[in-house]
Structures are given as C-alpha cells and as structure tokens.
C-alpha positions in Angstrom: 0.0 0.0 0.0 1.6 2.4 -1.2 -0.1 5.6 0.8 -3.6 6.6 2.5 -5.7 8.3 -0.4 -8.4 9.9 1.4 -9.6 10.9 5.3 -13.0 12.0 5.9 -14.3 15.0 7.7 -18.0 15.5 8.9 -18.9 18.4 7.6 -22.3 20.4 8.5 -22.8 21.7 5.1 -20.9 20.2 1.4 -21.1 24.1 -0.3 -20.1 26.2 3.3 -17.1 23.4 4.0 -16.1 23.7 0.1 -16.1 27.7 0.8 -13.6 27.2 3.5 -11.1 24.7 2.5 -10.7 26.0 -1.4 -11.3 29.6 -0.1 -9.9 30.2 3.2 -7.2 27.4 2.9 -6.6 27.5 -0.5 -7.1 23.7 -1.4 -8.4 22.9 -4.9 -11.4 20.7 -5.5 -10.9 17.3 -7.2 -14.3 16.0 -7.0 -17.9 17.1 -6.6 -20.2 14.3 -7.7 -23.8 13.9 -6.8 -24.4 10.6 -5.6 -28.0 10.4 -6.8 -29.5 10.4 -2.9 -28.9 13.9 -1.8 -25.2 13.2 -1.2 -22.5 14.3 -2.4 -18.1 12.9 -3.3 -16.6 15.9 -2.6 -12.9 15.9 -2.6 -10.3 18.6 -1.4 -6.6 18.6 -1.0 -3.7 21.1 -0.8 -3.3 22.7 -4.4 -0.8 21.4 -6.8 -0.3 18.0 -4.5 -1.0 14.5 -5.6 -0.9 13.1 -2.1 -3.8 12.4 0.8 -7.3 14.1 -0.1 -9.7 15.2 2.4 -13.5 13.8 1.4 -16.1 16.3 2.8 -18.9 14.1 4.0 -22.2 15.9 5.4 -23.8 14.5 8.4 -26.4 12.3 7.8 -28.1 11.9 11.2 -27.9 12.8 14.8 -24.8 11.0 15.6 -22.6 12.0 12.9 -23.7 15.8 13.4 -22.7 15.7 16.9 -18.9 14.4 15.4 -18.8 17.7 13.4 -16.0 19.7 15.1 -14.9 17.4 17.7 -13.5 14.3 15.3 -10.2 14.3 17.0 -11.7 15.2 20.8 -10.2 18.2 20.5 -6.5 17.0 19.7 -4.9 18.4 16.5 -5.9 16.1 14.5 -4.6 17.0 10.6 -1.2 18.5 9.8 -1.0 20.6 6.8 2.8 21.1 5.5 3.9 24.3 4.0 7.4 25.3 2.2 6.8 28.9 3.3 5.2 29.2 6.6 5.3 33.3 6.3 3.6 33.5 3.5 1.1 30.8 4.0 0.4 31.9 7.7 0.0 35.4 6.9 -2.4 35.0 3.4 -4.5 32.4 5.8 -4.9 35.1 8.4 -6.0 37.5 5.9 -8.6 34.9 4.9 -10.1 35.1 8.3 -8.5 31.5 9.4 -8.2 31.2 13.0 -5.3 30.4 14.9 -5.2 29.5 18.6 -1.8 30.4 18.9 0.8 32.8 17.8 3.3 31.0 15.8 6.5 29.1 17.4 10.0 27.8 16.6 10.2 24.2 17.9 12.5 21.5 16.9 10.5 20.2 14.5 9.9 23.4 12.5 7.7 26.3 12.2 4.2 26.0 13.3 0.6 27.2 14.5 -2.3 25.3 15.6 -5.5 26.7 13.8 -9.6 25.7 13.5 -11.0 24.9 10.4 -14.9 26.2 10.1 -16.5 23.5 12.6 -13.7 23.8 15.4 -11.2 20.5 14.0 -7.7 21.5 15.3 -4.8 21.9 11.9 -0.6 22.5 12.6 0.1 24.9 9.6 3.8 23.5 9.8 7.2 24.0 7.9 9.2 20.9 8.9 12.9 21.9 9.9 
C-alpha cells in the first residue's frame, strides 16, 4: 500500500465546508459528484499536490452531526505542511483563518495550531 488516499471530515454543510477549504485554505477541488441520494463525493486537498485528499462528508443523522467539530476530541488532528510558513500563515490570516496560537519555533519546525470552520484542530507546519 503504497499511501492513504483519502480521510474523511463531517462536515455540516458540502457548499459552506467547500467555501472554507478551497477559499480560506486555499485547497483545490478534485471531485464534486452527486451521488444520486442527496449526497454528495466531494474531494479537497492542498493545491498542486497529488498526495492524501480530504473527502467532505455531510452529516447524515444525529450522531454523525454531533462528530462535526470534535473528530479528534479536540487534539490536532490533521497537519497541513507548508514550504513557506510566512507566506502561507499570513495569506490564511488574511482569509479570516483562525489560529489558537501565535506562531512558534520548535524543533520540529515552524508551526501554529488553527480551527477549520467546525472547530477541527490543523498544525500549519514548515518541517525543519
């Protein structure tokens, strides 16, 4: 297996999550196809990659609604890699992103922890 080609995220609303994540974060859309049932494939990932996508999948009942958000039980749960973390933090602030922290230097590299639109913890991160 050669690498993971998709991870799901609950999402409230297909057209409001597809706002944030090509808009605010700057990911392109590589799929939108209605299902036939009301549901929609909707695929995101960072633009110009070829790697891990993120499938936007709305809520369908009570229990999956009450995941929105809180996926990762309020961990940072997704880690979104950046060659230019300047540049990347500052255009994602202008876009109304919010981040929980100011950015720091650690070991590792450069990073911030930020919310995407239902409260699901991101590291914007430049590896070292």
């Amino acid at each position: 297996m050669p690498h993971i080609a998709l991870v799901t995220l609950v999402v409230r609303d297909y057209d409001e999550a597809l706002a944030f994540y090509t808009g605010a974060l700057g990911f392109e859309l590589v799929e939108d196809t209605d299902r036939g049932d009301g549901s929609r494939w909707v695929v995101v990932r960072p633009r110009g990659t070829r790697g891990t996508g993120v499938l936007l999948a709305r809520a369908k009942d009570e229990a999956q609604a009450a995941s929105v958000g809180a996926q990762t039980g309020g961990r940072v749960g997704f880690f979104l890699h950046t060659e230019d973390f300047a540049a990347d933090h500052a255009r994602m602030l202008a876009a109304g992103v919010r981040f929980l922290e100011e950015p720091r230097h650690e070991v590792y590299g450069w990073v911030a922890v930020f919310e995407d639109l239902y409260g699901n913890r991101w590291d914007l991160l430049q590896p070292a």
